[in-house]
C-alpha positions as CSV (number, residue, x, y, z in Angstrom):
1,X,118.6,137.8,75.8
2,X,120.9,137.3,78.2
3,X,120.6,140.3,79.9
4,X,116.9,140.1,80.1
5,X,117.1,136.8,81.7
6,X,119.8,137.8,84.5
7,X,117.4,139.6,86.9
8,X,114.9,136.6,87.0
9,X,118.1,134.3,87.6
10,X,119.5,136.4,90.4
11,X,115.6,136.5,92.0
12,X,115.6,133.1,91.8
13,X,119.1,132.7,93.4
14,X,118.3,135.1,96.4
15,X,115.0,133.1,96.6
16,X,116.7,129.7,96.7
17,X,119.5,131.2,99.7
18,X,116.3,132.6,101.6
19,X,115.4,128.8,101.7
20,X,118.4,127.2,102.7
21,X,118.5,129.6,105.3
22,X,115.0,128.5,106.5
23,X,116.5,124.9,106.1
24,X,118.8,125.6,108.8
25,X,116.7,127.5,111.1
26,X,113.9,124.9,110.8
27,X,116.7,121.3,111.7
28,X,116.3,121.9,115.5
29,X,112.4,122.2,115.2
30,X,111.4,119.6,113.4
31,X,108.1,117.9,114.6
32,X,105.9,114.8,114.1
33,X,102.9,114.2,112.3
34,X,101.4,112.8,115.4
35,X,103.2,115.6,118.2
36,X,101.6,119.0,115.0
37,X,99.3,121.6,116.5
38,X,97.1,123.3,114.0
39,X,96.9,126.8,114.6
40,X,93.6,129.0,113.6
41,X,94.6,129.5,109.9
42,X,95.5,126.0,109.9
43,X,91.8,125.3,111.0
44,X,90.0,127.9,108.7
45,X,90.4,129.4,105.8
46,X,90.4,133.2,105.3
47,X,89.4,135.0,102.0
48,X,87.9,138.6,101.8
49,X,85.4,138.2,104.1
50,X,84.4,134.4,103.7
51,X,85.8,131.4,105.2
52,X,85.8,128.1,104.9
53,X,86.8,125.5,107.5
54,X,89.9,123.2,106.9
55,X,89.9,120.9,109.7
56,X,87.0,118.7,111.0
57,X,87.8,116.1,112.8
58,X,89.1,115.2,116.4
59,X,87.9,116.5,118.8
60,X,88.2,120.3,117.1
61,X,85.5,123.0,118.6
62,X,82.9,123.6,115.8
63,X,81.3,127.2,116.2
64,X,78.0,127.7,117.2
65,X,76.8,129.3,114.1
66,X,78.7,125.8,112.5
67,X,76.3,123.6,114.9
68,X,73.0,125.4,113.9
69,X,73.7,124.9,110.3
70,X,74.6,121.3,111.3
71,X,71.1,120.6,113.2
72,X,69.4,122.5,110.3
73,X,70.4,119.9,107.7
74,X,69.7,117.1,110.9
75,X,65.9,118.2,110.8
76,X,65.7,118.7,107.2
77,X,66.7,114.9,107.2
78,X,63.9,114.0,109.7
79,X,61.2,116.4,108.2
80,X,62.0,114.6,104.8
81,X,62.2,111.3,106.1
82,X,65.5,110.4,105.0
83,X,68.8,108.8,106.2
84,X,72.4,108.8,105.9
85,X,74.4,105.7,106.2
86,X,75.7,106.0,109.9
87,X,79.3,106.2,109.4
88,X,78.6,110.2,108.7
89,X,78.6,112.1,111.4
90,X,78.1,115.3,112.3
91,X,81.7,116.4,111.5
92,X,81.4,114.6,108.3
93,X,77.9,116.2,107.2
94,X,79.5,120.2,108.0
95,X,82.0,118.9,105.6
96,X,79.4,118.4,103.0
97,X,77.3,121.0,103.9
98,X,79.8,123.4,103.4
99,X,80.7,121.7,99.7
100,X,77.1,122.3,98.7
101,X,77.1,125.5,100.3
102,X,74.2,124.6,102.6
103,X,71.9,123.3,100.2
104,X,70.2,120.5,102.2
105,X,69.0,118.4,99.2
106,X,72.3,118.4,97.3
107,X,74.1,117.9,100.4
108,X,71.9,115.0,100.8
109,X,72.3,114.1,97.2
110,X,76.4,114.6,97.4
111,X,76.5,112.9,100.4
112,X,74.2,109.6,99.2
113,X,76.5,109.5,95.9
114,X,80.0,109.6,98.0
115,X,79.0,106.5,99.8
116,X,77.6,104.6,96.4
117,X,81.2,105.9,94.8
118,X,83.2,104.3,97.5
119,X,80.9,101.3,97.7
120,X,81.1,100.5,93.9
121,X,85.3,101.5,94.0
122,X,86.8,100.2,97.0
123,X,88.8,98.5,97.4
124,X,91.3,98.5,94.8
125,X,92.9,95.9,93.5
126,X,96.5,97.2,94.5
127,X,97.8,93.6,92.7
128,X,97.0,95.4,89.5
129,X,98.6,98.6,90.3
130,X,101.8,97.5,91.2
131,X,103.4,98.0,87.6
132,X,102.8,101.8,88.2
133,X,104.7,101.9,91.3
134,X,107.9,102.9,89.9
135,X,106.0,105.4,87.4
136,X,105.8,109.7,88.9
137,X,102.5,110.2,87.6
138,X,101.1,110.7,90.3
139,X,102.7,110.3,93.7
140,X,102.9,112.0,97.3
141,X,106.3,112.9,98.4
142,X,107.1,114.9,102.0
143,X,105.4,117.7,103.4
144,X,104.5,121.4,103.5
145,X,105.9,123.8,106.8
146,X,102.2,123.1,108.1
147,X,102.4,118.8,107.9
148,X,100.4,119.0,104.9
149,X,101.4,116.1,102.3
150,X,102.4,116.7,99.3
151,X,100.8,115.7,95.6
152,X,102.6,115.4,92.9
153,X,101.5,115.4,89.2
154,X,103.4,115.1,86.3
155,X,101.5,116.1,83.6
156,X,103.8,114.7,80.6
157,X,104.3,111.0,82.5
158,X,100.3,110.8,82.9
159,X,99.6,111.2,79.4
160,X,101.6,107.9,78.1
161,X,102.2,105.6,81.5
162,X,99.0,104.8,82.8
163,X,96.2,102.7,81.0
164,X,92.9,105.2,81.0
165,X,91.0,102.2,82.8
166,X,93.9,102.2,85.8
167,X,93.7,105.7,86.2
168,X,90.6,106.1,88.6
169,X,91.9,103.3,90.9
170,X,95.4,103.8,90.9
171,X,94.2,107.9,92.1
172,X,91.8,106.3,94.6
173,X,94.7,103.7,96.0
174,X,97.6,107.1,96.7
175,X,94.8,109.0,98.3
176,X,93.0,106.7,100.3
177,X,96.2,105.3,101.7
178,X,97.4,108.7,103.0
179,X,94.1,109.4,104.4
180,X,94.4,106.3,106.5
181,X,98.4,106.6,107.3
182,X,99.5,109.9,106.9
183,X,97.1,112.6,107.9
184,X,95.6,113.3,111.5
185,X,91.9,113.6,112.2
186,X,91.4,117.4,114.3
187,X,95.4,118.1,113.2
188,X,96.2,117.5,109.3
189,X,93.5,116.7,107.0
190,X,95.1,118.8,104.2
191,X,97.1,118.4,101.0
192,X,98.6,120.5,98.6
193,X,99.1,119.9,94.9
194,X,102.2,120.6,92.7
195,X,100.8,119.9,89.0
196,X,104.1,120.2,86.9
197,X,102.8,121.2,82.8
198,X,106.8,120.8,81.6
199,X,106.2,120.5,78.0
200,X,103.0,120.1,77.7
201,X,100.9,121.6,74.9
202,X,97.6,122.8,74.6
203,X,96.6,119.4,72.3
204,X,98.7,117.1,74.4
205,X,95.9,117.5,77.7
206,X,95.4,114.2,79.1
207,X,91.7,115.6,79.2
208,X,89.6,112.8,80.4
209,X,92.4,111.3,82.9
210,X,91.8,114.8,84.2
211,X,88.3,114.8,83.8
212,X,89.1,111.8,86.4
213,X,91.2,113.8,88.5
214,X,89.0,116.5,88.8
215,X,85.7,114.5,89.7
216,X,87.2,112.4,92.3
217,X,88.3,115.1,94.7
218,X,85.7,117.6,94.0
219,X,83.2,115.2,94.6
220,X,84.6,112.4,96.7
221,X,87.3,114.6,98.9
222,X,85.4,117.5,99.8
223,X,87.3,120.4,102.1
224,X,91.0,118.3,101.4
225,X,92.7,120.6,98.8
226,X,94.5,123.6,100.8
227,X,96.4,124.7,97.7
228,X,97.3,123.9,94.0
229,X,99.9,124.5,92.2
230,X,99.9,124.8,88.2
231,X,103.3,125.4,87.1
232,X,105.4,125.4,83.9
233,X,102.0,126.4,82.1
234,X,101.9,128.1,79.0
235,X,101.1,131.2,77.7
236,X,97.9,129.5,75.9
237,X,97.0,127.6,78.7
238,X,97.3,130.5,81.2
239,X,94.9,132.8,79.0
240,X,92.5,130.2,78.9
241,X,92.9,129.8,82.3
242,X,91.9,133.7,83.1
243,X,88.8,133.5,81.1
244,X,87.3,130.0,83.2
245,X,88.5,131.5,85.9
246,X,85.8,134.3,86.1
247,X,83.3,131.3,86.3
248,X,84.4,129.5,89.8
249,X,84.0,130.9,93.1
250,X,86.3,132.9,94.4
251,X,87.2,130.1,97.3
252,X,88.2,127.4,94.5
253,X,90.1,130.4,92.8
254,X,91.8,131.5,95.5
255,X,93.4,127.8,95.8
256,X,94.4,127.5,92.5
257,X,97.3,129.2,91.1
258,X,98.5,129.7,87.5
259,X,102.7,130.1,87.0
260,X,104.8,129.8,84.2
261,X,108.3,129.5,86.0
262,X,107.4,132.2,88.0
263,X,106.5,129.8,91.1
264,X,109.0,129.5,93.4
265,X,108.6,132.7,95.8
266,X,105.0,131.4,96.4
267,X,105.8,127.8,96.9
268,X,108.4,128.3,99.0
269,X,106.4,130.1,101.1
270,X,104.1,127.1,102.3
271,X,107.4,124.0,101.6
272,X,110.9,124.3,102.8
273,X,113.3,123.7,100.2
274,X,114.6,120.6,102.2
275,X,111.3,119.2,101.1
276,X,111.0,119.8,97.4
277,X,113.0,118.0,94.6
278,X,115.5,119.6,92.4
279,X,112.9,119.9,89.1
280,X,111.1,122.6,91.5
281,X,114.3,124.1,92.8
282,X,114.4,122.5,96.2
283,X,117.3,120.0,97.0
284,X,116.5,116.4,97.2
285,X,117.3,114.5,93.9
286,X,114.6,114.2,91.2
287,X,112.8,111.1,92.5
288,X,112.5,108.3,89.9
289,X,111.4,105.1,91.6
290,X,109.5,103.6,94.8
291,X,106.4,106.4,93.6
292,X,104.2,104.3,95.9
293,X,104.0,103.5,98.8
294,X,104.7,107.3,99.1
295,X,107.4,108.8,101.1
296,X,106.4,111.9,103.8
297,X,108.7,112.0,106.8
């Protein structure tokens, strides 16, 4: 056993050196949030020969080809007689367009139920929430090599700390409040996701809370999720995983990735190992208090 095990232990060491390496490289060229450039894969996202743009607001240069579509859906609107609440602009409707793939009547359908949603669950009462502050079920902490915040979620601590009826605000009150604090209209509008499955069975799925998960930001935070990452996840789950798989598009799949322990080449590819905790082989301490408000910088 052991001897099976000491290759994947000495990849992981080299792995882990690479990083502190970067580490050092990267203390003289630390930026702010507010001083970032995005570069053009920052901007849009690559796959095959699709992609699919990241950044919207700002004042960032929409394409031409972008513009058409977005006076397409504009006319569609006028020829249908129908309106958007104003607060949507142009910038706001590519990003649903290019949700609903450029369906005009589900964008206008997608859009019409984002406002109702944040009508009907805003604001939160964060008076309520404040028992979950110390709880890591869910929490934001630092930032990828491209500014990009990171999400944290801890599958085992969401199954048994959070009351089912907290869950949707409590996810509403992390998000929105990085939104409005943390990211930068035209420069970072991006997160990443860490989902940690540590001991977690296939019977033990917190399946509605996720159900929860997974409907707010498909729905309500279109063109935010840059990357996720499933890790710890077991055989079981990772078979499964293949087979629903081959019924997404290939953008969604392309974001998600399935690991066992096998994720630490990839992650530390987008995150410096200054910026992850010890649980995912970076070097801060395993964080276990002050979840919320989050810390980024």
């Amino acid at each position: 056993m052991e001897e099976n095990l000491a290759p994947e232990l000495e990849e992981k060491e080299q792995v882990l050196k690479e990083g502190e390496e970067e580490k050092e490289q990267a203390q003289d060229g630390k930026i702010r949030q507010d001083q970032f450039e995005p570069e053009q894969e920052d901007l849009i996202l690559k796959f095959g020969e699709h992609k699919q743009r990241l950044i919207f607001g700002g004042t960032v240069a929409f394409s031409q080809k972008e513009m058409d579509q977005i006076l397409v859906f504009q006319q569609w609107l006028k020829d249908s007689d129908l309106d958007i609440p104003e607060n949507y602009d142009y910038r706001e409707m590519f990003r649903f367009l290019q949700s609903y793939k450029f369906d005009n009547q589900n964008t206008y359908n997608g859009i019409m139920a984002h406002h109702e949603f944040f009508k009907v669950n805003l604001p939160v009462d964060e008076e309520l929430l404040k028992k979950y502050y110390d709880v890591g079920l869910m929490y934001f902490y630092k930032r990828d090599k491209r500014m990009r915040p990171i999400l944290i979620i801890d599958m085992a601590t969401l199954i048994n700390e959070i009351d089912e009826k907290d869950f949707l605000p409590y996810t509403l009150m992390i998000i929105e409040n990085v939104i409005q604090n943390h990211l930068v209209p035209g420069k970072i509008e991006n997160w990443i996701v860490i989902v940690d499955c540590n001991d977690i069975g296939l019977t033990q799925i917190p399946v509605s809370k996720l159900q929860i998960i997974l409907g707010v930001f498909q729905q309500n935070y279109p063109g935010r999720l840059y990357k996720l990452f499933a890790i710890n996840v077991g055989f079981l789950l990772r078979t499964i995983w293949t087979v629903i798989s081959g019924f997404i598009d290939s953008f969604t799949e392309n974001k998600i990735k399935i690991y066992s322990d096998d994720y630490i080449k990839d992650l530390f590819e987008l995150v410096d190992i200054e910026n992850l905790e010890k649980k995912f082989w970076g070097v801060l301490e395993n964080k276990t208090e002050k979840f919320f408000p989050p810390e980024l910088d």
